[in-house]
N, C-alpha and C positions, 0 to 999 in steps of 0.2 A: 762757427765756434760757439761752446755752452758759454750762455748767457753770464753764467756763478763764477766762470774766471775771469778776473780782473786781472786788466793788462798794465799794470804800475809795481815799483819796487822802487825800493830804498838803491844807493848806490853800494850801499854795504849789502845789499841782498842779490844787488847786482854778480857780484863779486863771486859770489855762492851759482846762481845761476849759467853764468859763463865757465865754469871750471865743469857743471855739470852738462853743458852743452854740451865742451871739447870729450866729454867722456859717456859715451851714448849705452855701453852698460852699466852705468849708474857706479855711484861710488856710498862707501857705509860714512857712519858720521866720524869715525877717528880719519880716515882720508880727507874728508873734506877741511876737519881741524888741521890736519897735518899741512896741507895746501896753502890754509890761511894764513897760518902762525909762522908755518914753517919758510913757503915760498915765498909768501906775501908780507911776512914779518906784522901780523898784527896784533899779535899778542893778545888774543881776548879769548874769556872765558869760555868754559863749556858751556854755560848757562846763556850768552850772549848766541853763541855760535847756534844753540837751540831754539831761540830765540826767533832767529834771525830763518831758519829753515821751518817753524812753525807758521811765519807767516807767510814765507811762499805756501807753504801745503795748503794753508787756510784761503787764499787767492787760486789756489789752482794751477799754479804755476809747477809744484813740484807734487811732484808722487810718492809712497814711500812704502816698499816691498819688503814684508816679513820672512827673512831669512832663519835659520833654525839660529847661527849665531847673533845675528845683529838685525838691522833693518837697511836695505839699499835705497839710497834716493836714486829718481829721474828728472829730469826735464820734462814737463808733460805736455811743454809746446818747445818746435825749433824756433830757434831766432827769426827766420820767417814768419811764422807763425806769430810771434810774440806783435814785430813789430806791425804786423798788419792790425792787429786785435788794439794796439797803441795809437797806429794813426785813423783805425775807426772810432777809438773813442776819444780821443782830437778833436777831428769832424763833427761828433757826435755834441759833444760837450762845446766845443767855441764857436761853431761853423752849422749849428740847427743839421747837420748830417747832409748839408749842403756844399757839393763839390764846388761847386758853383762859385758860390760864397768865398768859400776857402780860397781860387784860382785868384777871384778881386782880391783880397788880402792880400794875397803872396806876392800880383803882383803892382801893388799900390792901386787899384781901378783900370791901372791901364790897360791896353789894347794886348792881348798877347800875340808874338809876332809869328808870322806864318809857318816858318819851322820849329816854333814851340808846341804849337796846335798840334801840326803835323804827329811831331813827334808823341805828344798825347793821346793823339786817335790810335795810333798803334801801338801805343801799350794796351788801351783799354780794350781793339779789337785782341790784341794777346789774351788779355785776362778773359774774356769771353770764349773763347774758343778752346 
């Protein structure tokens, strides 16, 4: 994943992101107002709503495609993606980038019990392979 996206948002940016997931050829900014105000009932400005899609683009999060009438946004990571980039920089940030660490945390120091192991070796031989 480039380094320049940061994997954080607002919930209110949130909001913008998930509508642009469910919708993978991208949607212009009157759709995306329309979603908010409309489905969503939020009632906020065009300047909020721009706002709020300038700092996904500035994060790397969204994309945004020069159409002759308008501009389409994208998703520039799936929800996978996002969240993987989210709990590397977790890790990164509480955890020295140490899984390790992180498992004692999660699970108080203690011993992790044999079908949890288990079950962690083979995601991780998944991920490898």
């Amino acid at each position: 994943m480039d380094s320049r996206i940061r994997c954080e948002m607002s919930q209110s940016e949130s909001l913008i992101m998930e509508y642009l997931w469910k919708n993978d050829e991208g949607k212009c900014f009157s759709e995306i107002m329309e979603y908010l105000n409309g489905e969503l009932q939020k009632n906020w400005k065009k300047q909020t709503i721009n706002t709020f899609i300038r700092h996904l683009i500035d994060k790397g999060l969204v994309t945004a495609e020069a159409t002759q009438k308008s501009r389409r946004y994208h998703a520039a990571l799936t929800p996978v993606q996002f969240a993987r980039g989210k709990a590397n920089k977790i890790l990164a940030d509480y955890y020295g980038g140490s899984v390790q660490t992180f498992l004692s945390a999660l699970t108080g120091g203690k011993q992790l019990s044999k079908e949890l192991a288990d079950e962690l070796q083979k995601m991780v031989e998944t991920e490898i392979e």
